[in-house]
N, C-alpha and C positions, 0 to 999 in steps of 0.2 A: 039748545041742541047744538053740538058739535057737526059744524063742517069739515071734511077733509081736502087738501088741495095738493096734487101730486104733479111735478115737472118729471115726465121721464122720458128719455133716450132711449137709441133702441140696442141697449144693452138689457137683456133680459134679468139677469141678476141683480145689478141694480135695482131695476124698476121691482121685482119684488121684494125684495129688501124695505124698500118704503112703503109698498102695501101690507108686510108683516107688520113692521115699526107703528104706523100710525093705528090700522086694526087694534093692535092689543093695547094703546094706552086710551084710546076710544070704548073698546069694552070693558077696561079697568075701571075706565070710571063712571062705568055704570049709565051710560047717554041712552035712552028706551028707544032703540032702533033692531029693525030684523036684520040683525051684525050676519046671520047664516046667507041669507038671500045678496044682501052688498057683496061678502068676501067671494059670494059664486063669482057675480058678476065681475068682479075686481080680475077676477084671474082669465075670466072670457074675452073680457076686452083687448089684449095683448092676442095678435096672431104670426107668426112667422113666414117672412117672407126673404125668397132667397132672390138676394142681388145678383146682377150680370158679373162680378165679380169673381162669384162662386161665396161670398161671404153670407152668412144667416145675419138678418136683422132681424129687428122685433116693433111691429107698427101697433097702434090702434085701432080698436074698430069702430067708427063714427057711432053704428046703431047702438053699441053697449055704453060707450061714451055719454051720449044720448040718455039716454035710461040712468045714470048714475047722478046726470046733470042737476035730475028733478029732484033728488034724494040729500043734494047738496056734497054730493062724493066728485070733487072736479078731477080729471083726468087728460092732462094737457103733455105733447109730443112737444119738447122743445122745437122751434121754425125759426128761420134767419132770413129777412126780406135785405132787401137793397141797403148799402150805406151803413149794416149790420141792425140794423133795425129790427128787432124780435116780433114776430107775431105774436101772442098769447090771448086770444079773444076769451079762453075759460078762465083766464086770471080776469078780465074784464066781466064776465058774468058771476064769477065769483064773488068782485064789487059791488056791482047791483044789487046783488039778491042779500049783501047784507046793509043795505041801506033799506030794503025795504025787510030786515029781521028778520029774515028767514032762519038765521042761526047765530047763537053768543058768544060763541068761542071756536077758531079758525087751529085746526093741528097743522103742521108741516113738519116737512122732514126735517130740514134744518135753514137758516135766515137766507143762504143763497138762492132758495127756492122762489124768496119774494120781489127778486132784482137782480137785474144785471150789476149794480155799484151799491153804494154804500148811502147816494143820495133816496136812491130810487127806496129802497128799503126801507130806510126810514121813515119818508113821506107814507109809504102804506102802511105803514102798523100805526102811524099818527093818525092815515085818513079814516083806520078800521076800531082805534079807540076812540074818536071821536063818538062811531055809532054804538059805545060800547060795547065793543066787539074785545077780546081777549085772546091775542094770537101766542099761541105755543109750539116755536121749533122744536120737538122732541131732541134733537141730535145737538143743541147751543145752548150754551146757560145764559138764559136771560131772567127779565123781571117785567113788572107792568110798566111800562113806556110813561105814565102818570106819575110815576117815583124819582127820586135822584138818580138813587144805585143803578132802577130799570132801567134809565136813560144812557149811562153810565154802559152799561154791560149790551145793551142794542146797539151803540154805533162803535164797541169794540168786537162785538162778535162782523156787523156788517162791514166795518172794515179789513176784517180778517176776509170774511168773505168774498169781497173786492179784491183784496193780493191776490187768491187764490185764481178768481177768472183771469184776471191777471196774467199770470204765471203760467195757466193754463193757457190761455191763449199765445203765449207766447213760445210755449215749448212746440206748439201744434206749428207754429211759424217755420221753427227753425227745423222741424221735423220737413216739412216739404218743401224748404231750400236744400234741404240735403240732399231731398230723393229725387228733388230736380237739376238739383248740379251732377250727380249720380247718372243723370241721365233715364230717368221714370219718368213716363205720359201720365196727367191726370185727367180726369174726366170722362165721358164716354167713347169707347171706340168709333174711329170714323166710319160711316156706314158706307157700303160699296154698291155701287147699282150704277148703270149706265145715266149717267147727266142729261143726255141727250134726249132721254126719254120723256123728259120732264117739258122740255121745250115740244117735242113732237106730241103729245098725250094736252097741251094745255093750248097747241091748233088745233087740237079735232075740239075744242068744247069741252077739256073733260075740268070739273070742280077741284080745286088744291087737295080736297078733303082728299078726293076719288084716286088725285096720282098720289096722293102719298100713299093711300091701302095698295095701289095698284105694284107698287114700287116696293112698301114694305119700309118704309120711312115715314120724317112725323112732316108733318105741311111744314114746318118752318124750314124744313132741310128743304122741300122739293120748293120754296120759293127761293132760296139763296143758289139752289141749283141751276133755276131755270135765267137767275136774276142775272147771275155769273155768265153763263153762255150768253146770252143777252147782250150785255155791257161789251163782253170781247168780239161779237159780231160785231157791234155798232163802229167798233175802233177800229174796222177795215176801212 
């Protein structure tokens, strides 16, 4: 059985681009799956949601996520933790379920889907042929990772693919030293609400939770608010 594994952004076009690409070479070759019922769900799980920016992005939805998990259709929202550190827990469930053979042959879009680098990428299509498992970027010519030539064409497609994050990474750099020597704010707007409140509202007993609803802010503002006033009292 064919598992599909999809990294997407929330650029909509993108993301269905890879839902088309993977769909039809999975129904080409004939995998005995109810391909009607996945491709609904493929297209449900994407919802739009409008940024404070005024910009459309495009998220997942856990539940449909969820439900596609079990069918081995993984559907993962790229995430960046501290120190650039990826999340990817459905690439990690992805692993598991084919150590325990849930599926023989993994599609992808293309080899950057399976790493940040060129190390990272190759360690998994070794770890996923080990369980004779058969991974197929659609969009990168490669070969079985078991062969010379495979080997050969997987750590020059993954180091293609490494320039590229790369490159990409690095143009995003220079793009926001621009826009910040230019003189552009990033980040969220700062919230406005009287400071004060927060100190007076957390003497009567009220809960962080309770002044942030009360305020219209998140508790971590209404503790840096109250933490600030605080500290500049003390300093009298």
């Amino acid at each position: 059985m064919d598992a599909l594994y999809f990294r997407v952004s929330t650029d909509r076009q993108t993301t269905e681009n890879q839902f088309e690409d993977l769909l039809q070479v999975a129904e080409k070759d004939g995998s005995a799956r109810n391909w009607p019922v996945i491709r609904n769900r493929l297209w449900q799980c994407i919802q739009e949601e409008h940024l404070a920016s005024g910009r459309l992005a495009y998220r997942v939805r856990p539940e449909v996520v969820a439900q596609l998990t079990r069918d081995c259709i993984f559907v993962e929202q790229g995430r960046s933790g501290k120190a650039g550190v990826r999340k990817r827990p459905l690439f990690e469930q992805m692993k598991r379920d084919a150590g325990l053979r849930k599926f023989d042959r993994l599609l992808v879009w293309k080899v950057s889907r399976l790493g940040r680098d060129m190390r990272e990428v190759i360690s998994t299509v070794y770890e996923l042929s080990d369980l004779d498992i058969t991974v197929v970027p659609i969009k990168s010519q490669t070969g079985p990772i078991n062969s010379t030539m495979g080997r050969l064409l997987w750590a020059i497609q993954a180091w293609f693919a490494e320039m590229e994050n790369g490159e990409r990474s690095e143009a995003i750099r220079a793009g926001l030293a621009r826009a910040r020597a230019a003189g552009k704010r990033f980040g969220r707007p700062q919230a406005d609400f009287d400071h004060s409140e927060t100190v007076r509202l957390r003497q009567e007993g009220y809960s962080w939770r309770a002044i942030a609803c009360k305020l219209g802010i998140g508790t971590g503002t209404a503790r840096r608010a109250y933490q600030a006033l605080a500290s500049s009292s003390e300093s009298f």
